[in-house]
N, C-alpha and C positions, 0 to 999 in steps of 0.2 A: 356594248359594255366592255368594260377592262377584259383583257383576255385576248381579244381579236378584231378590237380598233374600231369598231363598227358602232358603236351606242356613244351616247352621252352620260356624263354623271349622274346619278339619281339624286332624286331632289330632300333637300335639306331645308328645315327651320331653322332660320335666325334670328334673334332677337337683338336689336342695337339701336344706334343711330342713324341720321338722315344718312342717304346711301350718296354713292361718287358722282352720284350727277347733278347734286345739290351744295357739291363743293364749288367755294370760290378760288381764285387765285391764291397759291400759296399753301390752303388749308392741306390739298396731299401730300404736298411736301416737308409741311411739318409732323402729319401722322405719322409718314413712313420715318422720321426722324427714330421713331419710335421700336421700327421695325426689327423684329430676328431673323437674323441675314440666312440664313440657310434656309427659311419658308419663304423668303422673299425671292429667293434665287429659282426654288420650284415655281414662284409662280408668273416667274418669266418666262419658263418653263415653258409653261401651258398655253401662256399669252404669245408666246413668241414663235417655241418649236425649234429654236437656234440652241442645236449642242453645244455653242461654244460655251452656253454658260454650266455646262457642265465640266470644264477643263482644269486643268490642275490650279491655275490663275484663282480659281475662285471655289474652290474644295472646302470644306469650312473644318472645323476639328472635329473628333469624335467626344460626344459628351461623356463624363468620366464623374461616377461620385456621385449621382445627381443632380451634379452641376450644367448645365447650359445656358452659359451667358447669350447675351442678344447677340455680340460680335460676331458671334461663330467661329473665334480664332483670325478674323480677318485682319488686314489692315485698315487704319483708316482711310486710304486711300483710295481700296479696292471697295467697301462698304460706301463710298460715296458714289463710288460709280453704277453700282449695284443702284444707290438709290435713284439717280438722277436717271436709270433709263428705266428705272420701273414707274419711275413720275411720270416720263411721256411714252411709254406703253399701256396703261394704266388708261391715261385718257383717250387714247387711241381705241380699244377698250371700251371705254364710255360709250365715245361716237358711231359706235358699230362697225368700226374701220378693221377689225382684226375677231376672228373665229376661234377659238379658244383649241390647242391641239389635247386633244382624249388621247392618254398612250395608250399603245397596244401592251400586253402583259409582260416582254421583253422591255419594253424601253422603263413601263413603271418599274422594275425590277432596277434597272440602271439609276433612274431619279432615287430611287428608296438607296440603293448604298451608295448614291455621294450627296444625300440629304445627311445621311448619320456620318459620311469618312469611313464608312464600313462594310467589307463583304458583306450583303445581310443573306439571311436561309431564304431561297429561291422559293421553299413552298409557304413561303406568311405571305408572298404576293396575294394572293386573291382573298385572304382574311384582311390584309390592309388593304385593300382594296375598296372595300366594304367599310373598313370602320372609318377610313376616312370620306367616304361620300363618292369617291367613284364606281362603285357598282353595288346594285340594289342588293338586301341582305334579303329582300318580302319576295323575289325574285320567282315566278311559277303563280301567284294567285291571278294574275292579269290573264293567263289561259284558264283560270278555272271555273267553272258555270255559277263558282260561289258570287263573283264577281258582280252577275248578272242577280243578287238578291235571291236564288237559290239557297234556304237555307232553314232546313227542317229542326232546328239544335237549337239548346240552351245550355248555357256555363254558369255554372257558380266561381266563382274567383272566392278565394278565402286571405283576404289582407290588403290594405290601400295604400302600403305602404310601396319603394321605386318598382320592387318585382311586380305587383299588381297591379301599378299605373300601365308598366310596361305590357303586361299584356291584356290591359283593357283599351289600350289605345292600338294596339291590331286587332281586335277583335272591332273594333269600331269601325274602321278603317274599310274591313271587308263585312259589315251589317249582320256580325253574327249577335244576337240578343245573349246576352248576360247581365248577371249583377254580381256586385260585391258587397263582401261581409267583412264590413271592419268594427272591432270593438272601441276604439277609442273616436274621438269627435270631430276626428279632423286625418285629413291623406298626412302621408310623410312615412306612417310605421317607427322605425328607430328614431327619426328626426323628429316624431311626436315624442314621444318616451322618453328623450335622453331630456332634458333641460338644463342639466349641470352647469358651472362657472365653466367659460372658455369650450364647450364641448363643439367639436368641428370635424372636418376630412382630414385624413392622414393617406389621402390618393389626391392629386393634383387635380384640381375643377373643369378641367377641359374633360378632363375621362370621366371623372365622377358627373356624368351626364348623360342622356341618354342618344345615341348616335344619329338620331333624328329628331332631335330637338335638343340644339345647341344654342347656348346662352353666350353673349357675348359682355355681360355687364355684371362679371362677378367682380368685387372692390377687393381681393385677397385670391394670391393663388391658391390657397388651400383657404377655403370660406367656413367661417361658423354658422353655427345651424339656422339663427334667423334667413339667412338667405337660401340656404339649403331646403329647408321648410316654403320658404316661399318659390323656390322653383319648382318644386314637386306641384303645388297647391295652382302653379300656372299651367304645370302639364293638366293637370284635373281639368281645369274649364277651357282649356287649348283644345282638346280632344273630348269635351263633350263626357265625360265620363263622371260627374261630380253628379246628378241624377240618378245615376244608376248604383249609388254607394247607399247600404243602408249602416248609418253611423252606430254607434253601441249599441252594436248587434255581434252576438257571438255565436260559433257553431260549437251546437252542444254535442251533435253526432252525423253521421254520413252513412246510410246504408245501402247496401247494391240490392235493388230488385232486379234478380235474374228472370222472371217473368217476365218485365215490363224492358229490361235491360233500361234503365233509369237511376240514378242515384236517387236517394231519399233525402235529403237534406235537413237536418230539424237545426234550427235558431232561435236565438233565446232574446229580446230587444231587454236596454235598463231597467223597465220597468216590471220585468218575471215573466212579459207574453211570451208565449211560444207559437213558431208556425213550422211546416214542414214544405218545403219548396222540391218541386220534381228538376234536377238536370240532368243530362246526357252526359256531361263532363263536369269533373268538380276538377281544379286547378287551385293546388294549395301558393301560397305565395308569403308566407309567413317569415320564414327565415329561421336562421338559428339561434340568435342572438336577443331573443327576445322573454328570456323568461328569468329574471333577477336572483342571482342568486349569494344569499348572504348566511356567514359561516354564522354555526352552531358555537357558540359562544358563551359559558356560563355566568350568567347574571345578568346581561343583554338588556333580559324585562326590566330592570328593577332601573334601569339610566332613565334622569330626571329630564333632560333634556331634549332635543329633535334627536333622533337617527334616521337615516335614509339612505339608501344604498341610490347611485348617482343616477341610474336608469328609470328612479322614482323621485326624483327631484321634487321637495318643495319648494318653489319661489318666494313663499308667501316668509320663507326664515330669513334671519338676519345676518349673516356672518360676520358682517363690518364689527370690528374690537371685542369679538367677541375668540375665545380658546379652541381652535377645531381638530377633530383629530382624522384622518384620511386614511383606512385600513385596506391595506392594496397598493400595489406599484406598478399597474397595469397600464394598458394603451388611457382608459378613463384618468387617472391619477396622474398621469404624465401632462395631461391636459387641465385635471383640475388644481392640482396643486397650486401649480404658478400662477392660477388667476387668483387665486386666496390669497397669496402671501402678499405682505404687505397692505391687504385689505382687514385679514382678521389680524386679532391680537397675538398672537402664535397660529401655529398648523402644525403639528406632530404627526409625523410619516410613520406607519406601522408597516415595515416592509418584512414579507417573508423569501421572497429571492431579489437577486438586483433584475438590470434588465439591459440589454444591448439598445441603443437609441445613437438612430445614424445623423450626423448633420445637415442639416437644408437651408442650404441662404435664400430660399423660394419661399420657405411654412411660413413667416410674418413678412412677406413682401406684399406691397398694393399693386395692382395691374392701373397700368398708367391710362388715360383719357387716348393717348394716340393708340396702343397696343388693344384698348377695346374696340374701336373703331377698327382697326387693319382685320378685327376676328372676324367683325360684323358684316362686313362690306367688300373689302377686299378677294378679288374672284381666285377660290383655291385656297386661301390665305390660312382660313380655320381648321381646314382637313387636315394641310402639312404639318402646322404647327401642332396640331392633337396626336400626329405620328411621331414627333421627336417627343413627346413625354410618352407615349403609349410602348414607344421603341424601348426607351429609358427605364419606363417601370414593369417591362414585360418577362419574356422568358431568357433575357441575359442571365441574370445570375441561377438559372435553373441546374447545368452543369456542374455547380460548385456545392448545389445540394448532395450530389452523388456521393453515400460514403467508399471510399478508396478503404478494401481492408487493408492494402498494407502498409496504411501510412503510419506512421510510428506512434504520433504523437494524438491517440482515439482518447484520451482524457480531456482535452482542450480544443481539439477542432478534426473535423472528417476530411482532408486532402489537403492540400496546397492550397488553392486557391481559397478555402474556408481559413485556412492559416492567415494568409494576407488578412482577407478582410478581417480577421480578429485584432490583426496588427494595426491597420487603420485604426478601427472601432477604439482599442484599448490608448494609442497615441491619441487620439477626440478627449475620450475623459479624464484624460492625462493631463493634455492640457487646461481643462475646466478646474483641475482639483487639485494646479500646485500650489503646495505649501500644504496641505490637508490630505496627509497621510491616512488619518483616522476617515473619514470618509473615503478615498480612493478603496480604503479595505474593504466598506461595504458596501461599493458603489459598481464594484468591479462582478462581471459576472464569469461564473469558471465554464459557465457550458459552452458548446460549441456555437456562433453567430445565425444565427437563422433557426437556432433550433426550439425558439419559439416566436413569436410574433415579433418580429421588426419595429421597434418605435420610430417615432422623427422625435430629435431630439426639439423639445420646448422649453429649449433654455433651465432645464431640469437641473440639470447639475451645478450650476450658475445659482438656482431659488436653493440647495440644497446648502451653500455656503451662506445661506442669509441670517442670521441673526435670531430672526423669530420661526427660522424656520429648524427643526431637530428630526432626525433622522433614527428611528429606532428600530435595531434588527433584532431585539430579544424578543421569543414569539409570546403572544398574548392569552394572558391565563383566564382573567375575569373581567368582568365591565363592573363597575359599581353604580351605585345612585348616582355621581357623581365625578367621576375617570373610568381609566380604565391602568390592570396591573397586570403587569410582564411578569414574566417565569423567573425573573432574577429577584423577584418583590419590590422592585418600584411602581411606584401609582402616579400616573399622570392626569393631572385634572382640568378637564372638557369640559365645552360648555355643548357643544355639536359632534356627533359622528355621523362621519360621510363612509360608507362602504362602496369601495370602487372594488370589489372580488369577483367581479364578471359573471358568468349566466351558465345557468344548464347548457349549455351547447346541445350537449348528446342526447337531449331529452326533447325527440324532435314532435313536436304538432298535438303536444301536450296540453290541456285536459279530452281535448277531442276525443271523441271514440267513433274509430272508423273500421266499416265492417263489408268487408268484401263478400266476395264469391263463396256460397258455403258457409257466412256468417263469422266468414277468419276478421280475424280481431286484429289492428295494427298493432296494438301496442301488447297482444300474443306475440305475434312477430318480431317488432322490434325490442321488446323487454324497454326498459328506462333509457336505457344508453347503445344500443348497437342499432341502430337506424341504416339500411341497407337499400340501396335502390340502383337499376341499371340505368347508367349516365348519369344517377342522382336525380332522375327524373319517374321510372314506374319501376312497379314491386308486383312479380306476380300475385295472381289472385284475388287482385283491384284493379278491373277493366275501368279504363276509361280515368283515370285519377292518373292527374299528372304532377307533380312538385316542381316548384322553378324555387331556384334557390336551397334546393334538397339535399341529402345526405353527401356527404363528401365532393359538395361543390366549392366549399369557403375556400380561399387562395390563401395558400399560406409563403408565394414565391413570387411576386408578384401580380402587376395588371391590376383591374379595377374589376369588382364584382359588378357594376355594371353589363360590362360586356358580357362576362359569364352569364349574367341573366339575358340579355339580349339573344344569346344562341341557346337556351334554353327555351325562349319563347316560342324563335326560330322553329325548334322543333316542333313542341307544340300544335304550333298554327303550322305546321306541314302535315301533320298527323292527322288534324281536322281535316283540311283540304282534301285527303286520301279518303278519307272516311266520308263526306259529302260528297266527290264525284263519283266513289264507287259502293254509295250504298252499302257502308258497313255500321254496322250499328254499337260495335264493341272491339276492344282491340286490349288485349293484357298481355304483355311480354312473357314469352315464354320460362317455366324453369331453368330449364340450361343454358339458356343465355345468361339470363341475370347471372347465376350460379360460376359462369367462366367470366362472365362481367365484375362480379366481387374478389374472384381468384385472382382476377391480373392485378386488380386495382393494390390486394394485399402483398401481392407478391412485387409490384412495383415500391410501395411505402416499403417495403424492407431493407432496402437498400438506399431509401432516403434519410438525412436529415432527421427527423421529426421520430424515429425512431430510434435514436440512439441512445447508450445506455444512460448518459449524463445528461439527460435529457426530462425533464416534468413537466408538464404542462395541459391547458386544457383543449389542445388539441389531441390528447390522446384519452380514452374510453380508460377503466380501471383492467381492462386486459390487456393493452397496450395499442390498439386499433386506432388510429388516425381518422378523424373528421374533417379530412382536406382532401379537394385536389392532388393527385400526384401526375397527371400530365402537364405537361407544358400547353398552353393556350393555344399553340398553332393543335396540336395533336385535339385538344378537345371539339376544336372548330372542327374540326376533317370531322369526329365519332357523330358530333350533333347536325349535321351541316342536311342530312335527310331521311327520314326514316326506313328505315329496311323491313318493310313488312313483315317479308318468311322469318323476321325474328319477334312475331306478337302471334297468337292466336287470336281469328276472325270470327266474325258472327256476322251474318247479314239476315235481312229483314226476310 
């Protein structure tokens, strides 16, 4: 494996086209037409083992913004030469004429900073490592006796949505018997639930995937849900796990039998049955994001028409020429506004702050016929390429989170480099909204850039200048039978309300009732909103209950929650492995770990971003407590990467 030269890459699913040995004359030459030169150049790399292609000749630029053209910054003349000996290395390749070189962790170090044009941090080697496919991430179960069908355990999984796919297809993998409980009728989770006009990724679809089962036939770099939905619904019967889902089925409660050292599991099916299921492990997989949440509004009831808040989408409604009004300006809103406009008769924006929205010449681009094929097929091709967007949207701008006390200007942004990018940011919607003063005023946001959710700009400000489309920032008093009227006493008259106002976040694994050691209550524990857990994974006093996707996991600085669930499962399925070759029957994180586990994480968010005083949002709890991440992705991979025993108390049989 990566590290010390000696392994080969771990194996990868791809899904694509007829692979390179089924090509005719001609046809590689045209995909590679297609090719991003700086993954093309890794994977001459590999094919080859000749440094020269790593010489300053052929160094590509570092991506900037975003932005990463296929060129690389090359010339064309250098990008032909690139391509024409990767044509006949490629078939060389084919013919079994050439052995593919595995760096050793020194030289991937080297390929990684003149893949991006950049020093990169020496210790993300072996986390890229892994996420691009040359070193196993499942890495220890092939020595475990689990291996050998060894396996006295049952899991409940609570959610079928990516976190629960995700770790039903390790558990499958190593024949641990589980089932899942998902309420709604179909895998996907969020991707079931959203339905909204235009609702899609705002994480680029190479990473929005999971690291072992890669898709190479997405038609958009940033894809809407129909196909998001359908690659979740292919990992299900890819990995056999579509059997073991029991569909609108919900957990009513979960209790610890400390006698039996067993969860208790009661479930509720559509039709009011109730059963009680015995597991060893119960593995919440729910998310944060899943519980709708729409403002207290007076007169609300009395509106003649549809309302729906966008995470409960009726399809069955009409918008077409019809008056709609969109209450929210959030990541949802950004997405569905512009699919409305120009479809309904008007769309009236009820915004109560603006929103920072960075630009992407990638969010409506199609992934071209050659560029799917080079993902699918081409050896190496998918891993590099998935490292320049994973490099791109990772912990670069983490740095810039850092507030600087003594920078002067703590009303409009936290350092330097938060300055810049506000300067960028504010030059983008500058440009969108000359000649329209009156909207740049309330289009403009005063808080500092990052200090809430990052948009990708969807042509927002562009639908905002439309004609049928009106922008209203006086806040909203009442809904009528019939509109709805602002605090300034104008009425605007709907025929539809859409509520795009986002979700309980902090109201984690709610209506559940789950009852640990001693009959402690979670949601005693966590009250409504302070959901607390070490790694965001266990809480004492709930042996054996693990969370993927849990309390101050969400990324609020990059990367893909993908991966974050990925080394959460990691853990997980290491935890188990511990506990079936050594006969432990329970494991609950100690007190004082957790307790210096929650201190650093606070005492780290203090000095971030998301903390600042010009700062609202629903990443923070009404005490000011952040439901994020605050390390950087390589640090989180080091924390989850194995579990540490001496920091759980044990029980053995």
């Amino acid at each position: 494996m990566v590290g010390d030269g000696t392994g080969g890459p771990s194996e990868q699913r791809h899904v694509g086209t007829p692979g390179v040995e089924s090509l005719a004359d001609g046809q590689l030459e045209q995909a590679l037409r297609g090719a991003h030169m700086p993954t093309l150049l890794m994977v001459l790399m590999h094919l080859t083992g000749d440094k020269s292609w790593l010489s300053e000749r052929y160094r590509p630029a570092r991506p900037r913004g975003g932005r990463d053209p296929d060129d690389g910054g090359l010339p064309e003349e250098v990008q032909e030469e690139i391509r024409d000996e990767a044509a006949v290395t490629v078939r060389r390749w084919r013919d079994g004429l050439i052995e593919p070189m595995i760096p050793s962790q020194e030289e991937l170090y080297e390929m990684m900073s003149f893949s991006i044009g950049a020093d990169i941090d020496p210790e993300t080697v072996p986390m890229v490592a892994e996420e691009i496919g040359l070193a196993d991430r499942d890495e220890g179960w092939a020595l475990s006796r689990v291996a050998a069908g060894r396996t006295g355990m049952r899991v409940v999984i609570v959610g079928a949505g990516m976190s629960g796919l995700c770790m039903a297809a390790k558990l499958e993998k190593v024949r641990i018997p589980y089932v899942i409980i998902e309420r709604n009728a179909a895998v996907g989770g969020t991707w079931t639930d959203n339905k909204y006009p235009g609702v899609g990724v705002d994480t680029p679809c190479t990473l929005y995937q999971l690291s072992f089962e890669r898709y190479a036939e997405w038609s958009e770099y940033y894809s809407k849900r129909p196909e998001i939905q359908a690659y979740f619904e292919r990992v299900a019967d890819t990995y056999c796990i579509r059997d073991k889902i029991r569909f609108r089925t919900e957990v009513v409660s979960a209790v610890w039998d400390e006698s039996r050292r067993i969860w208790e599991v009661e479930v509720a099916d559509a039709s009011g049955g109730r059963e009680i299921l015995d597991a060893n492990v119960v593995v919440t997989s729910v998310g944060t994001l899943n519980q709708p949440k729409v403002p207290d509004i007076a007169g609300a009831d009395s509106f003649a028409g549809p309302a729906m808040h966008t995470a409960a989408w009726d399809t069955e409604v009409e918008y077409a020429g019809k008056r709609v009004a969109v209450i929210g300006t959030g990541a949802s809103a950004m997405q569905l506004v512009p699919a409305m406009a120009g479809v309904a008769e008007k769309v009236t924006v009820f915004q109560r702050s603006p929103q920072w929205a960075v630009p992407n010449p990638d969010y409506k681009r199609a992934v071209s016929n050659e560029t799917k094929w080079l993902l699918a097929h081409l050896p190496f091709y998918s891993g590099w390429y998935r490292y320049r967007q994973f490099w791109m949207w990772n912990d670069n701008i983490y740095p810039t989170l850092q507030i600087d006390p003594d920078w002067p200007h703590q009303d409009r942004s936290i350092n330097q480099a938060n300055e810049a990018q506000r300067t960028f940011l504010t030059k983008h919607i500058e440009s969108k909204l000359t000649g329209r003063p009156d909207l740049l005023k309330k289009c403009l946001p005063t808080y500092p850039p990052y200090g809430k959710r990052m948009l990708m700009d969807n042509d927002w400000f562009e639908t905002m200048r439309r004609d049928d489309v009106e922008l209203v920032t006086e806040k909203v008093a009442t809904i009528t039978q019939d509109g709805i009227s602002t605090v300034d006493g104008i009425e605007y008259p709907v025929d539809i309300i859409a509520y795009a106002t986002g979700f309980h976040a902090h109201r984690m694994l709610y209506p559940m009732d789950i009852r640990g050691r001693g009959e402690t209550g979670l949601r005693d524990v966590w009250g409504d909103e302070d959901a607390r857990a070490y790694l965001g994974i266990s809480a004492p006093e709930f042996p054996n209950l693990f969370f993927i996707y849990g309390p101050q996991t969400n990324l609020g600085h990059g990367g893909s929650i993908v991966f974050h669930t990925e080394l959460q499962v990691r853990y997980v399925m290491s935890m188990l492995r511990k506990m079936l070759d050594r006969d432990i029957t329970s494991v609950e994180v100690r007190g004082d770990v957790h307790d210096d586990y929650i201190e650093r994480l606070d005492a780290t968010h203090e000095r971030m971003i998301w903390t600042h005083r010009g700062v609202d949002s629903w990443y923070q709890n009404t005490k000011g407590q952040v439901n994020l991440s605050p390390w950087r992705l390589v640090d989180y991979w080091k924390m989850t990467r194995e579990p540490d025993l001496t920091e759980f108390t044990i029980t053995h049989d």
